[in-house]
N, C-alpha and C positions, 0 to 999 in steps of 0.2 A: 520110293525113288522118283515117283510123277510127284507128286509134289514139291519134292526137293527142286526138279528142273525146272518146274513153273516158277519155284522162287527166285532162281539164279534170271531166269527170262523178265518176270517183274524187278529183279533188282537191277538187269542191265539198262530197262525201258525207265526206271528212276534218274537211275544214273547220266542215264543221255539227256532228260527233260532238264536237271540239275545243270549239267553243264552248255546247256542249251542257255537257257536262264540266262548263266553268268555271262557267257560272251552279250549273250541280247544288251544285259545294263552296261556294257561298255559302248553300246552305240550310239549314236547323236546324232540328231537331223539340224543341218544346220537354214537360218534362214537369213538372207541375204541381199539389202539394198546399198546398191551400186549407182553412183555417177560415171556412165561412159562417156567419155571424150570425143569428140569428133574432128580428127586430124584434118579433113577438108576445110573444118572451118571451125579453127582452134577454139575461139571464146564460146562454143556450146558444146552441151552434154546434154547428154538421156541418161530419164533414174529409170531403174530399171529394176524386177525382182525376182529372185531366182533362190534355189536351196538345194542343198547337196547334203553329203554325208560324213561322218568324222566318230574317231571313237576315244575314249577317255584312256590314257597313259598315264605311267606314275607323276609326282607332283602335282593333282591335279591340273593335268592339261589337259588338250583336246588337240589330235592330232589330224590334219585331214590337207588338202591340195591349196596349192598357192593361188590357182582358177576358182576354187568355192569364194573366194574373199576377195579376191582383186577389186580394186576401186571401191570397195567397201564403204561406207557412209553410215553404215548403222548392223548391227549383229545381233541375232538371236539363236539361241541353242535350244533343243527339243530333247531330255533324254527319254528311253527306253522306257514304257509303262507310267509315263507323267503327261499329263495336259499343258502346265505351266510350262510357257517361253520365260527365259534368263534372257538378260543381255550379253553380249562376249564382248570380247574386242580381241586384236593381232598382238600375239606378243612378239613370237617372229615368223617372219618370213622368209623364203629361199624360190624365189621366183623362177630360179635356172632350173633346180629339179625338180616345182612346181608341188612343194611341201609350206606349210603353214602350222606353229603353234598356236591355238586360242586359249584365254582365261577367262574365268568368270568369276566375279566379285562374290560374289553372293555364294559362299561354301555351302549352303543349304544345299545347290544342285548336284553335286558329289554323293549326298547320302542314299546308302545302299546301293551306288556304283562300285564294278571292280575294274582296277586299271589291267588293260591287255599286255602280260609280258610278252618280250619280243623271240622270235625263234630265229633260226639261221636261214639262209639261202638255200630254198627249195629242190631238189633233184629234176630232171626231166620227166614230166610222167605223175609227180607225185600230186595226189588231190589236194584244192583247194576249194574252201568254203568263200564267199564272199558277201558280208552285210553290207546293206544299207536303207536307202530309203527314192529309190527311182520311181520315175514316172509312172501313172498310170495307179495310184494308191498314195494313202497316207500314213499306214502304218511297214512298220519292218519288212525287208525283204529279204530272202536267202537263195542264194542262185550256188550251185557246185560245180566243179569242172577241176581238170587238170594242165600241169604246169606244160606248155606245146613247145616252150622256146627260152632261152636267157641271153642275151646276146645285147649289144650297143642298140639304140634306136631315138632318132627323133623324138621329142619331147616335146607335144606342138604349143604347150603354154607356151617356151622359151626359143624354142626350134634350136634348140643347143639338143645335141649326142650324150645318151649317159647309158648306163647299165640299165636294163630293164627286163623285164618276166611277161612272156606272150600266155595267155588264160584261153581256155574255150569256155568260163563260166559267162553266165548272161550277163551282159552289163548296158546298162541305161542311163540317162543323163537322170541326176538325181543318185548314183550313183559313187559319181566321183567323189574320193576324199575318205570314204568306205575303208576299213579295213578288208585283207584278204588272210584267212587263218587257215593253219595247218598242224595237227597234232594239238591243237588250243591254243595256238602260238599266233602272233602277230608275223607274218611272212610280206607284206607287203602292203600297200596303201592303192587302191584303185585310180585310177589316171584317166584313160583315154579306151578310145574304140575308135574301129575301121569302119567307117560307115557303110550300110547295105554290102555288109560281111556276113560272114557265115559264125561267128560268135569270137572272133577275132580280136582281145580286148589286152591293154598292157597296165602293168602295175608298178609303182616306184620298188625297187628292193630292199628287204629291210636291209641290208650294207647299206644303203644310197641313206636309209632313214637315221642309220645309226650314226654318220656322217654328220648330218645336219644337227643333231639333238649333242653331238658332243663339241660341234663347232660356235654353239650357242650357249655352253656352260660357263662360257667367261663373259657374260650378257651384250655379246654382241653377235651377229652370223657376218663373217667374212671370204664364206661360199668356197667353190672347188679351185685349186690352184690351175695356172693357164701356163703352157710352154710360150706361148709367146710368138710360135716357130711355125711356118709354113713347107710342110712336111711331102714326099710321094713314095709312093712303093716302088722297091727295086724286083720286079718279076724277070724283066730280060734280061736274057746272060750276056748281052753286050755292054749293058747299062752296068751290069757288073763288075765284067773287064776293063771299062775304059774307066773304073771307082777304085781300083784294084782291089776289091772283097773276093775272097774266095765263093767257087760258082757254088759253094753248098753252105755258104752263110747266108743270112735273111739279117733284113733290117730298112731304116726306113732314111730317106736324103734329105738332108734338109736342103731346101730352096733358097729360103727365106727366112730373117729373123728382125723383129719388131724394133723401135728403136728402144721401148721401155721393157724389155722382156729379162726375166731373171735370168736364161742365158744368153743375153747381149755380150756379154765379156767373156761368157765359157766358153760358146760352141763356136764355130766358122762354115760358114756356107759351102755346103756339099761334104761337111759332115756325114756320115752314118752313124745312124746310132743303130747299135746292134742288140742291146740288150736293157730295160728300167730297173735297177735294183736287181740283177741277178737275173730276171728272167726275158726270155731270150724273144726277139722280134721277130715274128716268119716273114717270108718275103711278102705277102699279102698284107702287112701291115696288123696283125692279130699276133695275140700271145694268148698261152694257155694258163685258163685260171681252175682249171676241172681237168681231170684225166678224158682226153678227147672231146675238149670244150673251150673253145677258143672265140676271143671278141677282140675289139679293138685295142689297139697297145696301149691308150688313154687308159684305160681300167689299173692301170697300176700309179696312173700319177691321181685320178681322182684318190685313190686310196689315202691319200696326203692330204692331211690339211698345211694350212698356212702356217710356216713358221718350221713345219718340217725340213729337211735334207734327204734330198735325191738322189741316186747314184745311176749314170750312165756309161754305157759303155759305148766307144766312138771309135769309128774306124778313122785317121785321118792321114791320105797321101799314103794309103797303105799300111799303119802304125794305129795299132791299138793302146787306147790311151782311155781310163776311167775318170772320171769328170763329175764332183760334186758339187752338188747347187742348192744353197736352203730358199724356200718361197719366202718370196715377201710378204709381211705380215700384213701390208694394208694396200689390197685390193681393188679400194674404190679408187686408188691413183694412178691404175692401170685401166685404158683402153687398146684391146686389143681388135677392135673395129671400127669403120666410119657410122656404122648403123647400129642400134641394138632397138630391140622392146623397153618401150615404157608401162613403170604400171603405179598408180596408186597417185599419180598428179596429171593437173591439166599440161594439156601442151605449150609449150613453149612458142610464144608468134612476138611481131611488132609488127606498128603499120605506120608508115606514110603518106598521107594524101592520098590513103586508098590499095599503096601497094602494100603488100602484104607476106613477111618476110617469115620463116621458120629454118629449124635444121631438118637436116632428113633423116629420119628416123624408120625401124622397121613398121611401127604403126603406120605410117602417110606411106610406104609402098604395099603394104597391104592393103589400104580402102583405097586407092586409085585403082580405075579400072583402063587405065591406058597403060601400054607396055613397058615404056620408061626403061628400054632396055640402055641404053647410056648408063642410066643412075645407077640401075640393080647391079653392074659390071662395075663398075666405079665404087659402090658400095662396098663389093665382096673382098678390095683391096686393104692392105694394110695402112693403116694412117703414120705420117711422119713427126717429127719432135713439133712441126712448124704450121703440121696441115692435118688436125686432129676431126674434124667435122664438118660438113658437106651442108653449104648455105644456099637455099631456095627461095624465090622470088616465087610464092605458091599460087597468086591469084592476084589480080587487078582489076578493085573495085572501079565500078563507071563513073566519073565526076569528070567536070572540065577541063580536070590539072591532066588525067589521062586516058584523053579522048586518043584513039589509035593504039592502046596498049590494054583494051580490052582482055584480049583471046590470048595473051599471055600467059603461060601457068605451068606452073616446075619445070622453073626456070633454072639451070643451076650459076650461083653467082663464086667468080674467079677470083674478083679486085672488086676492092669499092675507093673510088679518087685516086687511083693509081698504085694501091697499097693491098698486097695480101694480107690473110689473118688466118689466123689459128682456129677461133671455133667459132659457135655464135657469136659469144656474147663478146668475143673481142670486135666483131662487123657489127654487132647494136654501139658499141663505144666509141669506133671509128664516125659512124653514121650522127651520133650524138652531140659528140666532141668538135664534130668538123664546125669550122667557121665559112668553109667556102657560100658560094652561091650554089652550086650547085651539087648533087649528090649526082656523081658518075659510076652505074654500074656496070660490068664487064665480065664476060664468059670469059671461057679459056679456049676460044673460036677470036677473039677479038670485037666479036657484037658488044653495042652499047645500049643500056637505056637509060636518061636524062633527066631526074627531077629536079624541078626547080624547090630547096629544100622550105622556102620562111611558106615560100604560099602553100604549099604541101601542109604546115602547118598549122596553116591557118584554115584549111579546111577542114580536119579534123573530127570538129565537135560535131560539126554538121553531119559528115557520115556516120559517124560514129549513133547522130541519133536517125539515120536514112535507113540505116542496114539493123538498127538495133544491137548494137555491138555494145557491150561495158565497158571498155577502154580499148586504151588504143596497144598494151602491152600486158603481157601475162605478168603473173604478181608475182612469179620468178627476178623479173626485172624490175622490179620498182624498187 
């Protein structure tokens, strides 16, 4: 009988090294040189070098964060029990949930890999294991812990809201991009940490992963569908009275609606929508996806990809009324902000005699370190059919042409020669195009400032070799 139980005891401790094993060869150290951009002063970058972590899924991919690759310039992969770097490169991207697929040519690195099937979305409480490859070593790392939370959260690659999984396992920069398993199961993709926290760390979910991997089976990623809609919670019961919803419905008012939004033509302003597909809005703006597990009412429209049909339910003038809306399939023709994140190109600038023009973007209010509270308010607004992006005068090189317009800088420009525009590049064309004398530019205060446009140009080359600059425009525009 001892014997017998010694056997069962060695064949458990087999058993665990075995599948110990297997997940190890699904892991990847990824390694990573990057050009960062410098939004202060658009024509430079820093290469920079960094590595993170990823683990091999079916079709031979590599699945890991849209952060391990950003700005990428060059890729290497490490597997599990190999010395040899492979090259990679991106095949897709989803920058919003901060997910990335890699490949690698060379099918040699695949062998005796096994690709990580995926499992479901976690329970509260239930353990997870988490590999990869963080600081502080060069070989595999394994940290455990349990699931603390599932709920909406900040995404700081994107600073976009999505579903995500709170962990108390360790997590470390080296880290990211790491798978998180549960029962053998791929459950989530490592992401982010709280810093000088108490092991406070978030992971993408496999729903959010399974999203991306099937929004990319028609070889393009066209990312999560947007309402369009600038939305508030109905909590007071006067706000409800005077909306005529009964005081024991829940649901959320729309304010606001975009001019390009898929329900520009459905919904009307001070709408409620009381319910997405069936399931029902609480007045806190959450719906339940778990028996007594509730997040943000967005969890049911991320559910959709593009090209889908949504059903609402709307309260309007007292009258409930269902309301269908299929996503538009093409994405990139919708701005639903004056600001977003750039990633994976230099920034966009022009200069004239020194002045020195860009859009505003979330990068350039991030590396400023003055308030800019105007712009950040301004920013957070919705853009119109006419007034899509927000044009900065960012800096004013020193030359003769503008002496006194030094100490200028983000600046926001109105009108340039008496004429509004749409986005940048329609104010580089205007700027271009003009024949006048003079290039007149103008707030929305009515301040002016004046260059004189030929000598503006003719200075040019000379700054250009004063300041060390490569041109005088990003290669967006030329």
């Amino acid at each position: 009988m001892k014997k017998l139980f010694k056997f069962f005891i060695l064949l458990g401790i087999f058993s665990s090294i075995v599948y110990a094993n297997g997940i190890n060869r699904s892991i990847v150290k990824i390694y990573t040189v990057s050009k960062t951009p410098n939004y202060l002063e658009p024509w430079n970058s820093t290469i920079r070098r960094s590595s993170g972590s990823g683990s091999i899924i079916s079709g031979n991919r590599i699945l890991t964060n849209a952060h391990v690759v950003a700005n990428q310039t060059f890729l290497e992969v490490k597997k599990y029990g190999d010395t040899k770097r492979y090259q990679a490169k991106v095949l897709f991207v989803s920058h919003d949930v901060d997910l990335a697929l890699l490949e690698v040519k060379d099918k040699e690195f695949f062998k005796d890999t096994t690709p990580l099937p995926f499992g479901k979305l976690p329970n509260i409480q239930d353990k997870v294991t988490v590999y990869g490859y963080p600081m502080g070593g060069n070989t595999i790392s394994v940290s455990t812990g349990i699931v603390s939370r599932i709920e909406h959260n900040i995404y700081v690659h994107s600073a976009k809201s999505f579903l995500s999984i709170q962990i108390d396992a360790a997590i470390n920069p080296g880290n990211s991009g790491g798978p998180a398993i549960s029962n053998g199961k791929l459950v989530g993709v490592v992401m982010q940490q709280i810093p000088r926290s108490q092991n406070i760390g978030y992971m993408v979910p496999v729903d959010i992963v399974r999203h991306f991997l099937e929004d990319v089976e028609d070889g393009r990623y066209d990312g999560f569908p947007q309402l369009g809609i600038y939305t508030e919670m109905l909590e007071n019961p006067t706000q409800k009275e005077y909306f005529k919803l009964d005081k024991d419905e829940g649901g959320i008012l729309v304010v606001d609606i975009i001019y390009n939004s898929p329900f520009k033509n459905v919904l009307k302003q001070y709408d409620i929508i009381t319910a997405i597909d069936g399931h029902k809005i609480e007045n806190d703006g959450t719906v339940k996806f778990r028996d007594n597990q509730y997040t943000k009412f967005k969890y049911y429209i991320d559910a959709h990809q593009y090209g889908d049909e949504v059903t609402l339910s709307v309260y309007r003038d007292g009258k409930k009324l269902n309301l269908k809306v299929k996503f538009k399939k093409h994405p990139e023709e919708q701005n639903f902000s004056f600001t977003k994140f750039e990633y994976d190109k230099m920034p966009t600038y022009f200069m004239v005699g020194g002045y020195v023009f860009v859009p505003l973007t979330e990068n350039l209010l991030g590396k400023s370190r003055r308030p800019n509270l105007s712009l950040r308010y301004g920013a957070t607004k919705f853009p119109k059919e006419d007034k899509q992006e927000i044009v900065l005068l960012l800096k004013v090189l020193a030359s003769s042409l503008s002496r006194g317009d030094y100490g200028i800088s983000f600046w926001k420009i109105d009108k340039v020669n008496g004429k509004s525009f749409k986005d940048f590049k329609e104010f580089y064309k205007i700027i271009m195009d003009s024949k006048d004398k003079y290039i007149v530019l103008e707030d929305d205060d009515g301040s002016k400032i004046i260059i004189d446009k030929q000598k503006a140009l003719k200075i040019d080359n000379e700054l250009l070799h004063r300041y060390s600059i490569k041109a005088t425009k990003s290669d967006d525009l030329k």
